[in-house]
C-alpha positions as CSV (number, residue, x, y, z in Angstrom):
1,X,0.0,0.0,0.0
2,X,1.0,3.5,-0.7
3,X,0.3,6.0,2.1
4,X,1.2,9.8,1.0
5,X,4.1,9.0,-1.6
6,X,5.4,6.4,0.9
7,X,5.4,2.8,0.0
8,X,4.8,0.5,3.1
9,X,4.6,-3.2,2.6
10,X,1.6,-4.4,5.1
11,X,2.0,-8.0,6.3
12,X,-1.6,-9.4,7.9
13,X,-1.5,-11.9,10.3
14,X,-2.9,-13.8,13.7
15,X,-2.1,-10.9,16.2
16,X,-3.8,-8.3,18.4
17,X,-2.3,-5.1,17.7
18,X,-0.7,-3.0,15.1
19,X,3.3,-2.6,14.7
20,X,4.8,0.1,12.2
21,X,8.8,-0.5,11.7
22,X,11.2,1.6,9.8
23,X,14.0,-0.7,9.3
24,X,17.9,0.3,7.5
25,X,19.9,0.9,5.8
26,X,17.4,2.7,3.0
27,X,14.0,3.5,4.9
28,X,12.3,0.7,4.3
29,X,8.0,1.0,5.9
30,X,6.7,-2.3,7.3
31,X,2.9,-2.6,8.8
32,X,1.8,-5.5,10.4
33,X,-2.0,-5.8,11.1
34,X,-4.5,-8.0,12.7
35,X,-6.5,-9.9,9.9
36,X,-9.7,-8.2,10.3
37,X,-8.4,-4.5,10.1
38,X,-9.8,-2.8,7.1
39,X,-7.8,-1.1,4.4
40,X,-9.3,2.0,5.7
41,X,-8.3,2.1,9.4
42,X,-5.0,0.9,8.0
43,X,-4.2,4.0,6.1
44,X,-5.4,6.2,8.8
45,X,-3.3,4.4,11.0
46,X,-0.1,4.9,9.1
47,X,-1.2,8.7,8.1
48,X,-1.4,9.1,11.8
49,X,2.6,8.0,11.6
50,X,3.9,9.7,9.0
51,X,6.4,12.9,10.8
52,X,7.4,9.8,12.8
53,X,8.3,8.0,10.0
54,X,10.0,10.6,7.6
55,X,11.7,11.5,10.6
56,X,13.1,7.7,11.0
57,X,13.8,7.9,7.0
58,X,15.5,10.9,7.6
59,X,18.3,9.7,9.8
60,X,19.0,6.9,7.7
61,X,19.2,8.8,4.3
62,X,21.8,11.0,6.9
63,X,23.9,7.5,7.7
64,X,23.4,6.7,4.1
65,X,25.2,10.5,3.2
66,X,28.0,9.7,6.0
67,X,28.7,6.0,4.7
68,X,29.9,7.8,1.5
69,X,33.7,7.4,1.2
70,X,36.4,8.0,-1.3
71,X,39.1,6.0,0.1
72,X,40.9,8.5,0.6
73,X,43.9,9.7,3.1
74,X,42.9,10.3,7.0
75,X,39.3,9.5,5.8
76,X,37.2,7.8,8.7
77,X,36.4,4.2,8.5
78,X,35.3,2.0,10.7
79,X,36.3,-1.6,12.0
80,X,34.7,-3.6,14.7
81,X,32.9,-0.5,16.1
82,X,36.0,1.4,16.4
83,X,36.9,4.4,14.4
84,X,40.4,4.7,12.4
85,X,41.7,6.6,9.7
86,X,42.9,5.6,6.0
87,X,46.6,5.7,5.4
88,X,46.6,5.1,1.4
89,X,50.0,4.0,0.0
90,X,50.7,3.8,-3.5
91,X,53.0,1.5,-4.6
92,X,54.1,-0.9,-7.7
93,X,56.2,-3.3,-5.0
94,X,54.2,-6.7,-5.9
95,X,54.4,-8.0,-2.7
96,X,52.7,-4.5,-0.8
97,X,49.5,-4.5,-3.0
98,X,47.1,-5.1,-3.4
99,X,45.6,-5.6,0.8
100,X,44.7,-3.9,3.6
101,X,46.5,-4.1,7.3
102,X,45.0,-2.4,11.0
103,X,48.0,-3.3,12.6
104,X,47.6,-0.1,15.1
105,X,44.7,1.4,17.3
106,X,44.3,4.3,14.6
107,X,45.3,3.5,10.8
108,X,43.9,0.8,8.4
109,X,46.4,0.6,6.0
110,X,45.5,0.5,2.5
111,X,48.1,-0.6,0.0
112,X,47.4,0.1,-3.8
113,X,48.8,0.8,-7.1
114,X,48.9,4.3,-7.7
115,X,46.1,4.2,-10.8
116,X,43.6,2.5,-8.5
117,X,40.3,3.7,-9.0
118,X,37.8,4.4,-6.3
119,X,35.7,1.8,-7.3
120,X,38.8,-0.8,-6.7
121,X,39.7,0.4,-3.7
122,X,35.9,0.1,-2.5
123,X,36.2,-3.5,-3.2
124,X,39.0,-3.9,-2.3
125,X,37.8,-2.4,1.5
126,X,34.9,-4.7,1.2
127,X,37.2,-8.3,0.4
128,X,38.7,-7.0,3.6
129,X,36.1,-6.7,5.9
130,X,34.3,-9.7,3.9
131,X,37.3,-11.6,5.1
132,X,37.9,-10.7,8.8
133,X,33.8,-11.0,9.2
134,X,33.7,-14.8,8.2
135,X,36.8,-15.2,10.6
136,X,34.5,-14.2,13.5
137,X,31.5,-15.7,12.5
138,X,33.9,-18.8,12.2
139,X,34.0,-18.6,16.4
140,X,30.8,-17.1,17.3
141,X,28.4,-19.4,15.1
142,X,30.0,-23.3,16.5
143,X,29.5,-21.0,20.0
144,X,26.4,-20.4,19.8
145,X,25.4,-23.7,18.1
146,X,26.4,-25.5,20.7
147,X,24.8,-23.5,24.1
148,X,21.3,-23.4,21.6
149,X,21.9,-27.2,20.4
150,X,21.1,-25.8,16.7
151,X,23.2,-26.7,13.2
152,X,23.2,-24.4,10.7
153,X,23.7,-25.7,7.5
154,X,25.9,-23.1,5.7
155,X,27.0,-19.5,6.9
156,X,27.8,-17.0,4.3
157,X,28.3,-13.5,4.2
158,X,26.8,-10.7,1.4
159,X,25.9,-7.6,0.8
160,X,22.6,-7.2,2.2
161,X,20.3,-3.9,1.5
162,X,18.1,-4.1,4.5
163,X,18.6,-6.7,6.8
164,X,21.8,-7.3,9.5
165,X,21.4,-11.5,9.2
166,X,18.4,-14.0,7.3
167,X,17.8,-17.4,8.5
168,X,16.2,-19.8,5.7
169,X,14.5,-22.4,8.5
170,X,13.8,-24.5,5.5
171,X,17.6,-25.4,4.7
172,X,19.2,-23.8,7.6
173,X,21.3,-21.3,5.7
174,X,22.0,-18.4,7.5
175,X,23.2,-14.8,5.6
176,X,25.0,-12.1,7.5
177,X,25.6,-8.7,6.5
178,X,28.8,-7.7,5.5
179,X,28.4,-3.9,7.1
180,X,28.6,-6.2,10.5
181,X,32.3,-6.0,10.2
182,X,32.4,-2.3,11.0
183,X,29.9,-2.6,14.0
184,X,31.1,-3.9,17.8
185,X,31.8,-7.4,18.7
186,X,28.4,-7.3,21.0
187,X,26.5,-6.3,18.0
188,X,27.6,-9.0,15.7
189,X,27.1,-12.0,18.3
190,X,23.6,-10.7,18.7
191,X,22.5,-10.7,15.2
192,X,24.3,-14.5,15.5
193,X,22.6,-15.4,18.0
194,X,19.0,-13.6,16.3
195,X,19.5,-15.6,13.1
196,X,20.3,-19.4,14.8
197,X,17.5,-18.6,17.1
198,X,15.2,-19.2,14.2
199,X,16.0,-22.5,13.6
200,X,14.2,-23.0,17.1
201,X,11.4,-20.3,16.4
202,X,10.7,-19.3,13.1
203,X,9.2,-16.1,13.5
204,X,9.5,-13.2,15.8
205,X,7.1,-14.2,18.8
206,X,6.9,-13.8,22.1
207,X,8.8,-17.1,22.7
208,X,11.3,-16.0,20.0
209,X,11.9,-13.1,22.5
210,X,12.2,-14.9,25.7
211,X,14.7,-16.6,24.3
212,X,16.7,-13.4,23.3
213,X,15.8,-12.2,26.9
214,X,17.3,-15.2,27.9
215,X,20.8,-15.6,25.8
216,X,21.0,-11.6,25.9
217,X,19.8,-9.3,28.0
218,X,21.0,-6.3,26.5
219,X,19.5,-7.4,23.2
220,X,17.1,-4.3,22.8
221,X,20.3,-2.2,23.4
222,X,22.7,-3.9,20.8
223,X,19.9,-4.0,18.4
224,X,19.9,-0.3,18.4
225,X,23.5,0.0,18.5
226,X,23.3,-1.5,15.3
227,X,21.2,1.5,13.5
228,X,23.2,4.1,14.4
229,X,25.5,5.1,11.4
230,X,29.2,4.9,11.3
């Protein structure tokens, strides 16, 4: 449905009350209803919502703006939820380029050939933190499995538009966002511990919940940590 210019995808199901979620990176409007709410109410409803909701749009289009980077000298980037700045250093020495080092508390080193384009060193950035976020998912997922007593069936990492983590509960394939890398250590083993806590409860319940209560308490807070741009 399409409420004042703003697309929001309405979801009807067996609960009591209405919930309206703005979720990241790009804005994205979600409303789910009770089954017997008519169209009607619904679009009064989200009319009702809308400063709220431009206003939730707004500060992601601003994280959007700030995410923008040029890969440039002493330009902010961020690593495990700590801030650092590029050092860029141009070289033809084959065995300096092309990688990336954070071998101190305040450069990431990025070593390149002196015609790199910003597009390469984009990717570049991205192998990077594709790498070192599979080499702690490759410790936090068998953790997790094991105090839940789940299996997932294969763990990858992507680029993912508006979602931290997916869980397929039909083959057990779990997807993790590759922006993760850049967020705290807290924040990562939260969304782990979200995404294999659907192969226990598929949807997001009230049991689904008690269980996050459960295995983290601060789960409301990291979940928030986690939209907040960087």
């Amino acid at each position: 449905m399409v409420v004042a210019g703003i697309e929001v995808e309405l979801v009807q199901k067996d609960i009591k009350n209405l919930h309206l979620a703005v979720y990241p990176p790009n804005g994205r409007v979600r409303l789910a209803a009770p089954m017997d709410v008519n169209e009607r109410t619904l679009e009064l409803y989200v009319t009702s919502k809308i400063p709220w909701i431009r206003k939730q749009q707004r500060k992601f289009t601003s994280i959007d703006r700030q995410s923008e980077r040029q890969y440039v000298n002493r330009e902010s980037h961020y690593f495990l939820g700590k801030r650092y700045l590029l050092r860029v250093h141009e070289t033809d020495h084959p065995y300096r380029y092309p990688k990336v080092e954070c071998k101190t508390k305040t450069y990431i080193d990025l070593f390149v050939k002196e015609n790199y384009s910003t597009e390469q060193r984009a990717e570049l950035m991205k192998e990077w933190y594709r790498v070192k976020l599979k080499d702690i998912l490759s410790e936090l997922v068998p953790k997790w499995e094991a105090i839940l007593n789940v299996k997932a069936n294969q763990v990858k990492v992507q680029t993912m538009r508006t979602k931290w983590g997916s869980c397929n509960t039909d083959n057990g394939n779990i997807l993790f966002n590759i922006e993760l890398a850049k967020k705290p250590i807290e924040c990562i083993e939260y969304v782990v511990v979200h995404e294999l806590l659907h192969l226990i409860e598929r949807k997001h319940s009230d049991l689904f919940k008690a269980y996050l209560d459960k295995y983290v308490p601060n789960w409301k807070m990291q979940k928030e940590a986690l939209n907040q741009g960087n």
